[in-house]
mmCIF entry with sequence, helices, sheets and N, C-alpha, C, O atoms, coordinates in Angstrom:
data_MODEL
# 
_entry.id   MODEL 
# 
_entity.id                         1 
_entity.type                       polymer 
_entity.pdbx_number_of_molecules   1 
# 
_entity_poly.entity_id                      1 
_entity_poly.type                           'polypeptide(L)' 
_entity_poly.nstd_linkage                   no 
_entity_poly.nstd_monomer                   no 
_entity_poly.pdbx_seq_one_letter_code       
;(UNK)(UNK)(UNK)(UNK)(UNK)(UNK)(UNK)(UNK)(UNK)(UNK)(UNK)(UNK)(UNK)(UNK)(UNK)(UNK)
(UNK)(UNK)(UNK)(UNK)(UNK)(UNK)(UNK)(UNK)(UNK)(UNK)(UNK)(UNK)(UNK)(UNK)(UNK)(UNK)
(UNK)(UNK)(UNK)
;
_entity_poly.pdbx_seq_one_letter_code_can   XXXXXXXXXXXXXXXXXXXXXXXXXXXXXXXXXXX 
_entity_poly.pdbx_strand_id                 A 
# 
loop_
_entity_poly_seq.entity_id 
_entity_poly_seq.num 
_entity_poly_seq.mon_id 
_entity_poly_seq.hetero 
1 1  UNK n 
1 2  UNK n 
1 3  UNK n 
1 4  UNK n 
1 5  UNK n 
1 6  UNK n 
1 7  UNK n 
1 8  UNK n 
1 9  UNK n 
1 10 UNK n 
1 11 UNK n 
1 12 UNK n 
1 13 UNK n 
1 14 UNK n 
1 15 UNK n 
1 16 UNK n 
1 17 UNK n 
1 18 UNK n 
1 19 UNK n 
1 20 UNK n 
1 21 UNK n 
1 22 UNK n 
1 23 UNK n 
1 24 UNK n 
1 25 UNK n 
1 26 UNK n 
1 27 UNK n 
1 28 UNK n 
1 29 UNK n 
1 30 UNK n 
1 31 UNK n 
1 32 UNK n 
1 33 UNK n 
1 34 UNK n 
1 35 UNK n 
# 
_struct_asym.id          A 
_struct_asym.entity_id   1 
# 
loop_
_struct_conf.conf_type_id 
_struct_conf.id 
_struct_conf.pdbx_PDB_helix_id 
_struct_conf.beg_label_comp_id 
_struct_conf.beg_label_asym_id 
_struct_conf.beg_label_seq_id 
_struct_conf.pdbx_beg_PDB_ins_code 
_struct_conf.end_label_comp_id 
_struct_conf.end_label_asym_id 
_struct_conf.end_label_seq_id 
_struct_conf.pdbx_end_PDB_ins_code 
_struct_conf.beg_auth_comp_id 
_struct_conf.beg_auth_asym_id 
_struct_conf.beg_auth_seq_id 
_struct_conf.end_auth_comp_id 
_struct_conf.end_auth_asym_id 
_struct_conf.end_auth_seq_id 
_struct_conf.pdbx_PDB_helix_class 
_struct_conf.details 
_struct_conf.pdbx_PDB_helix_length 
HELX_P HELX_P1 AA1 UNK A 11 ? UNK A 24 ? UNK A 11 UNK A 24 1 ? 14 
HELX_P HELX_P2 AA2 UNK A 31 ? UNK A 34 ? UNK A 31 UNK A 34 1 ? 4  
# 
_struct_conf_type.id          HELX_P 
_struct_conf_type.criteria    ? 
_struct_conf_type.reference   ? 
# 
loop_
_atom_site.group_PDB 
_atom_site.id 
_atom_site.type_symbol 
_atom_site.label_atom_id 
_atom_site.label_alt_id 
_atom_site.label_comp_id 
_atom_site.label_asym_id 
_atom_site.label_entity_id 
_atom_site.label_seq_id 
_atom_site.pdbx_PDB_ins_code 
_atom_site.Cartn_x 
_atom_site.Cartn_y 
_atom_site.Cartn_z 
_atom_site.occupancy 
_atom_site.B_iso_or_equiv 
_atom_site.pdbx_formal_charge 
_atom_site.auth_seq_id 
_atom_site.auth_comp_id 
_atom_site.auth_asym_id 
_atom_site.auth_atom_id 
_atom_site.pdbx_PDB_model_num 
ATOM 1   N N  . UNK A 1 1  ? 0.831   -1.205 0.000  1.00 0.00 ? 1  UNK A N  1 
ATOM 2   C CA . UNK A 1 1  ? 0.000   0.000  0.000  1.00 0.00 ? 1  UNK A CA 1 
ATOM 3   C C  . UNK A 1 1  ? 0.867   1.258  0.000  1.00 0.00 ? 1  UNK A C  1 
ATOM 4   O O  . UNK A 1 1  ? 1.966   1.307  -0.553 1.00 0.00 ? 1  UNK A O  1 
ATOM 5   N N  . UNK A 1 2  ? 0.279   2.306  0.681  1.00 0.00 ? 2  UNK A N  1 
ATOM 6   C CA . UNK A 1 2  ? 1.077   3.695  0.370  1.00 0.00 ? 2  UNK A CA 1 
ATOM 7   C C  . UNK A 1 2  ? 2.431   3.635  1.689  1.00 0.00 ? 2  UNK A C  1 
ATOM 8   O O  . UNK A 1 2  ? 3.346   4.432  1.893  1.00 0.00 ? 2  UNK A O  1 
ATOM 9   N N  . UNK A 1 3  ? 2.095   2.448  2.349  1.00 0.00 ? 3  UNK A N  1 
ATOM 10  C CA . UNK A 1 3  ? 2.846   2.907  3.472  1.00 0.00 ? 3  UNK A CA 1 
ATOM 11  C C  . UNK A 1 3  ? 4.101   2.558  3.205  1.00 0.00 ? 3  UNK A C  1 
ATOM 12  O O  . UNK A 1 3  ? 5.130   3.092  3.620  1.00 0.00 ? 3  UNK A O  1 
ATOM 13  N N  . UNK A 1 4  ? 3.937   1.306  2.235  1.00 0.00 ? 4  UNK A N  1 
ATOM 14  C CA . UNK A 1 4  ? 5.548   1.007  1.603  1.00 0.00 ? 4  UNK A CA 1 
ATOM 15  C C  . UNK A 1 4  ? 6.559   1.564  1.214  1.00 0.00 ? 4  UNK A C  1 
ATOM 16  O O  . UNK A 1 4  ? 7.750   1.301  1.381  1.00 0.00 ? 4  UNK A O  1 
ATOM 17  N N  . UNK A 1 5  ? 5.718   2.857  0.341  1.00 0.00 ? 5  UNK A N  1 
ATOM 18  C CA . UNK A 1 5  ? 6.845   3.685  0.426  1.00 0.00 ? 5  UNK A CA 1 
ATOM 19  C C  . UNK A 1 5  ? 7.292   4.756  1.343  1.00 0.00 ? 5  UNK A C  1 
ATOM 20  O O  . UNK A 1 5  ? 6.681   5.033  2.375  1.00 0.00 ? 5  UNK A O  1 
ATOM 21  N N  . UNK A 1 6  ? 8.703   5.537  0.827  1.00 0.00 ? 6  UNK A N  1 
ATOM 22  C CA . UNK A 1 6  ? 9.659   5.877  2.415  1.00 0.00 ? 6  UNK A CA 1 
ATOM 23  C C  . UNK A 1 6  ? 8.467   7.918  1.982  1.00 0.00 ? 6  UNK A C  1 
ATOM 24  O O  . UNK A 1 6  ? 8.383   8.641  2.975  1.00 0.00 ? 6  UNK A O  1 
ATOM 25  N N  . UNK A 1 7  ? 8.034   8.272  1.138  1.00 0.00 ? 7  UNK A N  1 
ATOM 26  C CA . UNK A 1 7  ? 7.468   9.390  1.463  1.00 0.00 ? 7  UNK A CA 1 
ATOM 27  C C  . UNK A 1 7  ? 5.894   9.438  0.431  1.00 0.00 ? 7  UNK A C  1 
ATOM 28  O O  . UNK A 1 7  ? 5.555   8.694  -0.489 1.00 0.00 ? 7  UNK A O  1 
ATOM 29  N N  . UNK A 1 8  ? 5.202   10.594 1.030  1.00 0.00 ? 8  UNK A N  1 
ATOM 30  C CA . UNK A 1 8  ? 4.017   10.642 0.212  1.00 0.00 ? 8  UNK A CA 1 
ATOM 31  C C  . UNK A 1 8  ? 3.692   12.172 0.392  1.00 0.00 ? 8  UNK A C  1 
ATOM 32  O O  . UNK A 1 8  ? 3.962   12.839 1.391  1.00 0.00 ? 8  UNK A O  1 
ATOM 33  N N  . UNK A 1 9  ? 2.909   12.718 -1.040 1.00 0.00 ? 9  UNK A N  1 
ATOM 34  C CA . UNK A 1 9  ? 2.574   13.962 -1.224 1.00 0.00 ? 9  UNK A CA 1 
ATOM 35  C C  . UNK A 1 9  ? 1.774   14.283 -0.375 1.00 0.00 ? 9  UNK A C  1 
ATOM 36  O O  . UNK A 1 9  ? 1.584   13.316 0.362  1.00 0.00 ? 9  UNK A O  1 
ATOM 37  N N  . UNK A 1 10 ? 0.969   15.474 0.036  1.00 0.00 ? 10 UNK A N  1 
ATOM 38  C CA . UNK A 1 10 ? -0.333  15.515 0.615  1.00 0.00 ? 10 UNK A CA 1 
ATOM 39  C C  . UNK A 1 10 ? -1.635  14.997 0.035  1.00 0.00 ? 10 UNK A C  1 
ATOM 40  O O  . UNK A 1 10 ? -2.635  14.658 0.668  1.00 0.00 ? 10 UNK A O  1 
ATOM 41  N N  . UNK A 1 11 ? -1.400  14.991 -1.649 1.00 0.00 ? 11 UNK A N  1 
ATOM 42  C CA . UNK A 1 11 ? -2.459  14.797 -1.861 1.00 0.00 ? 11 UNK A CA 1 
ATOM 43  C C  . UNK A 1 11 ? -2.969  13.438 -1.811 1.00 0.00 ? 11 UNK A C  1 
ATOM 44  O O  . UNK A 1 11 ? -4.127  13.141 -1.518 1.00 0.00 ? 11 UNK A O  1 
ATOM 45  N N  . UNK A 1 12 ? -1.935  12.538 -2.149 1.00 0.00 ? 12 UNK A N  1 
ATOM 46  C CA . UNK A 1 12 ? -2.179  11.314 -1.149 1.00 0.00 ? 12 UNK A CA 1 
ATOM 47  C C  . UNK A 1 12 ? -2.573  10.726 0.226  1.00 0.00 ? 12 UNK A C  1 
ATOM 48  O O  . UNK A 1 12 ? -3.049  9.656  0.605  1.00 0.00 ? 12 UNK A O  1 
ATOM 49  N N  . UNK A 1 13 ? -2.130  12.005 0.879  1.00 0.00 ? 13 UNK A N  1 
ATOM 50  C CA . UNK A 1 13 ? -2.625  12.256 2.788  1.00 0.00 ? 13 UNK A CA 1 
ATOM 51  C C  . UNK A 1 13 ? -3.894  12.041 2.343  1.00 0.00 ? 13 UNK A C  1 
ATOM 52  O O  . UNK A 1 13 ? -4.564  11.117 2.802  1.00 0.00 ? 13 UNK A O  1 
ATOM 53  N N  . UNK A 1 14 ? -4.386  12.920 1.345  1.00 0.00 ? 14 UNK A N  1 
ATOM 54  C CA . UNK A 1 14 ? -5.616  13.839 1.738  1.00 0.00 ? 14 UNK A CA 1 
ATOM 55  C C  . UNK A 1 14 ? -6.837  11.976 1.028  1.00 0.00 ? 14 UNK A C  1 
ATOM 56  O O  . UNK A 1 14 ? -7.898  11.638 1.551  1.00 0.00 ? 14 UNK A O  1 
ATOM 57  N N  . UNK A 1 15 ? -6.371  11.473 0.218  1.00 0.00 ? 15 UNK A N  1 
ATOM 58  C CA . UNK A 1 15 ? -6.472  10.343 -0.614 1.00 0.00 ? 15 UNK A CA 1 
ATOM 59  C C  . UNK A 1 15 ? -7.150  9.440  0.694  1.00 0.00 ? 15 UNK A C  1 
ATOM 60  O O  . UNK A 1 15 ? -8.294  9.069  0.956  1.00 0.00 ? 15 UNK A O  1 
ATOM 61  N N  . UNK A 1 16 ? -5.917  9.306  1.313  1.00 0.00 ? 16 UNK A N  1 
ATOM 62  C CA . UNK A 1 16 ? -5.918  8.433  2.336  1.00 0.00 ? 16 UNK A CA 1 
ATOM 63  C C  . UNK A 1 16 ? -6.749  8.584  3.133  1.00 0.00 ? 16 UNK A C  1 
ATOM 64  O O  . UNK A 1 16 ? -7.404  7.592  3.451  1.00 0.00 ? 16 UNK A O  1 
ATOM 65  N N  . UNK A 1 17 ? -7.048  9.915  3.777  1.00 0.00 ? 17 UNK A N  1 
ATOM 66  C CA . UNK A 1 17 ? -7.839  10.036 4.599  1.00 0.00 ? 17 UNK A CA 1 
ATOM 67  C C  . UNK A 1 17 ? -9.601  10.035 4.080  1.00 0.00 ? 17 UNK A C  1 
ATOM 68  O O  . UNK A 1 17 ? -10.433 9.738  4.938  1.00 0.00 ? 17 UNK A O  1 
ATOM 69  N N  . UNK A 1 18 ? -10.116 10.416 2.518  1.00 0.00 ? 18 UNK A N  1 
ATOM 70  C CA . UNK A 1 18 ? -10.881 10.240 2.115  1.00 0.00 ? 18 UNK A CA 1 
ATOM 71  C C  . UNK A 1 18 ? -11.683 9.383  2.533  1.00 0.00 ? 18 UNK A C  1 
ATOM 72  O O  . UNK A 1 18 ? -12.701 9.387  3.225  1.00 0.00 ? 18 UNK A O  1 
ATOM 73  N N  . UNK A 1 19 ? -10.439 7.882  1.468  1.00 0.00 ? 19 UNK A N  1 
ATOM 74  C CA . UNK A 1 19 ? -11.069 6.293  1.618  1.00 0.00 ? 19 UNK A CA 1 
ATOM 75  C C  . UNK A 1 19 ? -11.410 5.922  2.561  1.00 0.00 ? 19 UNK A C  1 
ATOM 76  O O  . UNK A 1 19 ? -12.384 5.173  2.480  1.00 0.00 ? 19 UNK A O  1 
ATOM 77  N N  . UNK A 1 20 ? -10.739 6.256  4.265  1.00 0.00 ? 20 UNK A N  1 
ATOM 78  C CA . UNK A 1 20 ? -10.706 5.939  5.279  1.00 0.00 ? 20 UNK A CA 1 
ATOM 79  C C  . UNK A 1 20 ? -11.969 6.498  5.760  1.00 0.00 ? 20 UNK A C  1 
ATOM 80  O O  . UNK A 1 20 ? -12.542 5.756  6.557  1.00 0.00 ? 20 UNK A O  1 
ATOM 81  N N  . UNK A 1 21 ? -12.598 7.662  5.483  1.00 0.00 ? 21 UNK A N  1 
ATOM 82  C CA . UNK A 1 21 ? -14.137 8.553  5.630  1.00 0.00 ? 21 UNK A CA 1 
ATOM 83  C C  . UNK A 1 21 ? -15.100 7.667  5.203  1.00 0.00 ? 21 UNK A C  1 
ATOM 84  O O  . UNK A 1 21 ? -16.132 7.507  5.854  1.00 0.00 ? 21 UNK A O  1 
ATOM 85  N N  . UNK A 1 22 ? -14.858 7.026  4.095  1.00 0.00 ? 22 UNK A N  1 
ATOM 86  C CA . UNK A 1 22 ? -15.796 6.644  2.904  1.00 0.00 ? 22 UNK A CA 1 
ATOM 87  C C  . UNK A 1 22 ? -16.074 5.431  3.403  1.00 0.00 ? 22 UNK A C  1 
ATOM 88  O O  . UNK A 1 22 ? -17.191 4.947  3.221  1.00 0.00 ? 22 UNK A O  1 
ATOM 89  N N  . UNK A 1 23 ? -14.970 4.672  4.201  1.00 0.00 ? 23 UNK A N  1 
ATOM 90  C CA . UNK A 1 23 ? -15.023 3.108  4.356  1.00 0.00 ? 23 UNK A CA 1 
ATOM 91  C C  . UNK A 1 23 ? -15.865 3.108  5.839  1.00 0.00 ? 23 UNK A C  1 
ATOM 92  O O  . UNK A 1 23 ? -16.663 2.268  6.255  1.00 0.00 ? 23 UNK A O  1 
ATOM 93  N N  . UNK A 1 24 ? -15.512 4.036  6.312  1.00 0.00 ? 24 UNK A N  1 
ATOM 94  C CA . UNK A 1 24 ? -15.543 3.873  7.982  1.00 0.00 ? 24 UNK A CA 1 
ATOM 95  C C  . UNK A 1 24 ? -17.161 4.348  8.188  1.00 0.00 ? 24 UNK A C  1 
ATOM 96  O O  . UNK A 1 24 ? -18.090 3.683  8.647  1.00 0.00 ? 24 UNK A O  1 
ATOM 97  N N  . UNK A 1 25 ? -17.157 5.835  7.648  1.00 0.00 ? 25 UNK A N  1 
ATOM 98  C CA . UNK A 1 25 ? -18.378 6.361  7.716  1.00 0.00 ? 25 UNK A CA 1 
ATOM 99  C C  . UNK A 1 25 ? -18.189 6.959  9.098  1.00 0.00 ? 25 UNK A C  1 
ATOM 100 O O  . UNK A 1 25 ? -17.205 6.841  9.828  1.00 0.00 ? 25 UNK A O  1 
ATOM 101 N N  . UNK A 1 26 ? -19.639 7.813  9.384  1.00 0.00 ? 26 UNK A N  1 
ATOM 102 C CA . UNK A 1 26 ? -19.261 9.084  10.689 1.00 0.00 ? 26 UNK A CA 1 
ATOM 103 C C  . UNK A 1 26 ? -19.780 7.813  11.669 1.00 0.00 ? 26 UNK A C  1 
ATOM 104 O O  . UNK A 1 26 ? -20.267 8.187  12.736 1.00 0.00 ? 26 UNK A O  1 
ATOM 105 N N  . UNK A 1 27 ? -19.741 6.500  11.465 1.00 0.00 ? 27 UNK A N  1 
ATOM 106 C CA . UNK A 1 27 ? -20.351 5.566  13.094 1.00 0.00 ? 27 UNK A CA 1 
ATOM 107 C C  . UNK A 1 27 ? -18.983 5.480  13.476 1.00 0.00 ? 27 UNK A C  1 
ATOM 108 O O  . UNK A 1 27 ? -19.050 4.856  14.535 1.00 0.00 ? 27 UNK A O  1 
ATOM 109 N N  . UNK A 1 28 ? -17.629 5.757  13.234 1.00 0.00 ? 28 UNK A N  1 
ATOM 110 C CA . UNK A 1 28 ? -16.523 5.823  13.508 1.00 0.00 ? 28 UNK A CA 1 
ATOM 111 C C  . UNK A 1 28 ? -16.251 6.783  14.803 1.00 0.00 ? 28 UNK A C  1 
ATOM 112 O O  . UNK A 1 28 ? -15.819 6.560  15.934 1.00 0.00 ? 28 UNK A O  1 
ATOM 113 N N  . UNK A 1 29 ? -16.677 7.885  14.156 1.00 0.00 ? 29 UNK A N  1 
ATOM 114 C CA . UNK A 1 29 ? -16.901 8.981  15.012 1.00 0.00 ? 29 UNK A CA 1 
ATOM 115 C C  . UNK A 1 29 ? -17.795 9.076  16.722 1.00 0.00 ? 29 UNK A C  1 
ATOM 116 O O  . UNK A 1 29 ? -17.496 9.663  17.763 1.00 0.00 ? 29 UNK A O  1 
ATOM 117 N N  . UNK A 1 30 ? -19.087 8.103  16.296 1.00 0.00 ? 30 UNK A N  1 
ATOM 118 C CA . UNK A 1 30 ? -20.250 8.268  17.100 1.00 0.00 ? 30 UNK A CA 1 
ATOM 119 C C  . UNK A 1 30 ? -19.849 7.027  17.905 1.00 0.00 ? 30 UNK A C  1 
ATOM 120 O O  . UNK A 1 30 ? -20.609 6.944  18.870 1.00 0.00 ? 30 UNK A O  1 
ATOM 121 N N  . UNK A 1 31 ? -19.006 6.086  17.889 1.00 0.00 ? 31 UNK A N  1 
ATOM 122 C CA . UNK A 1 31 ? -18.693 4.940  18.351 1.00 0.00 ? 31 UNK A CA 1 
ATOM 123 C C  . UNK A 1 31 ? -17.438 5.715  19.381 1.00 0.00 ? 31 UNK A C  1 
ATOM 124 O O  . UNK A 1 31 ? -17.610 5.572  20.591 1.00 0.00 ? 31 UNK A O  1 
ATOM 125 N N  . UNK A 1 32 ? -16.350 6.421  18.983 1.00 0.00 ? 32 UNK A N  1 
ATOM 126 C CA . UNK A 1 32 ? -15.692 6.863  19.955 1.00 0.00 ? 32 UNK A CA 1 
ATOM 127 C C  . UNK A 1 32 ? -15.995 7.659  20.505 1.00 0.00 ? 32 UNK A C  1 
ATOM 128 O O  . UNK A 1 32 ? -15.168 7.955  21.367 1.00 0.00 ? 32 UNK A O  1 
ATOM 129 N N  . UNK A 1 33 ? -16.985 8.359  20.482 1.00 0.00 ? 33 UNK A N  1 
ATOM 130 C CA . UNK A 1 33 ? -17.815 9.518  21.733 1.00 0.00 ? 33 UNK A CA 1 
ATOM 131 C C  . UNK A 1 33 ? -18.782 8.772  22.678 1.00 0.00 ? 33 UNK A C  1 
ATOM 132 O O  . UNK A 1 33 ? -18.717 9.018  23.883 1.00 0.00 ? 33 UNK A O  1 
ATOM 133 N N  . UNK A 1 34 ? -19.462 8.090  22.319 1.00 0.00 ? 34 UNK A N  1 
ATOM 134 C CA . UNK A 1 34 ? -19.696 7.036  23.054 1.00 0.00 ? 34 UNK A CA 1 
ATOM 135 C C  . UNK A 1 34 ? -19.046 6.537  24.319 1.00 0.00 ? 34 UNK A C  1 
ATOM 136 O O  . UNK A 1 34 ? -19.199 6.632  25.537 1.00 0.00 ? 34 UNK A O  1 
ATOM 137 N N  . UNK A 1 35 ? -18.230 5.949  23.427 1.00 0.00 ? 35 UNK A N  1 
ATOM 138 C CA . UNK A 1 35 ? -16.987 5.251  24.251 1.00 0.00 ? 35 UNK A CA 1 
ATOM 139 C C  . UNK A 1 35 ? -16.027 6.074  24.760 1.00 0.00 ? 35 UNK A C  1 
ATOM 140 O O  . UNK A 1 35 ? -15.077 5.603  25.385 1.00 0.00 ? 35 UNK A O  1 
# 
């Protein structure tokens, strides 16, 4: 994956953090306030 390599642009940050929105969804969010 991206982590393999030794650096990454932001816009890949920004990539990353997308998919991670998209996959997870805001119960990510509502699960650690919760908790």
């Amino acid at each position: 994956m991206i982590w393999q390599r030794g650096s990454y642009d932001m816009t890949e940050i920004v990539q990353m953090f997308s998919v991670a929105i998209l996959f997870t969804g805001k119960d990510t969010v509502d699960y650690r306030s919760t908790n």
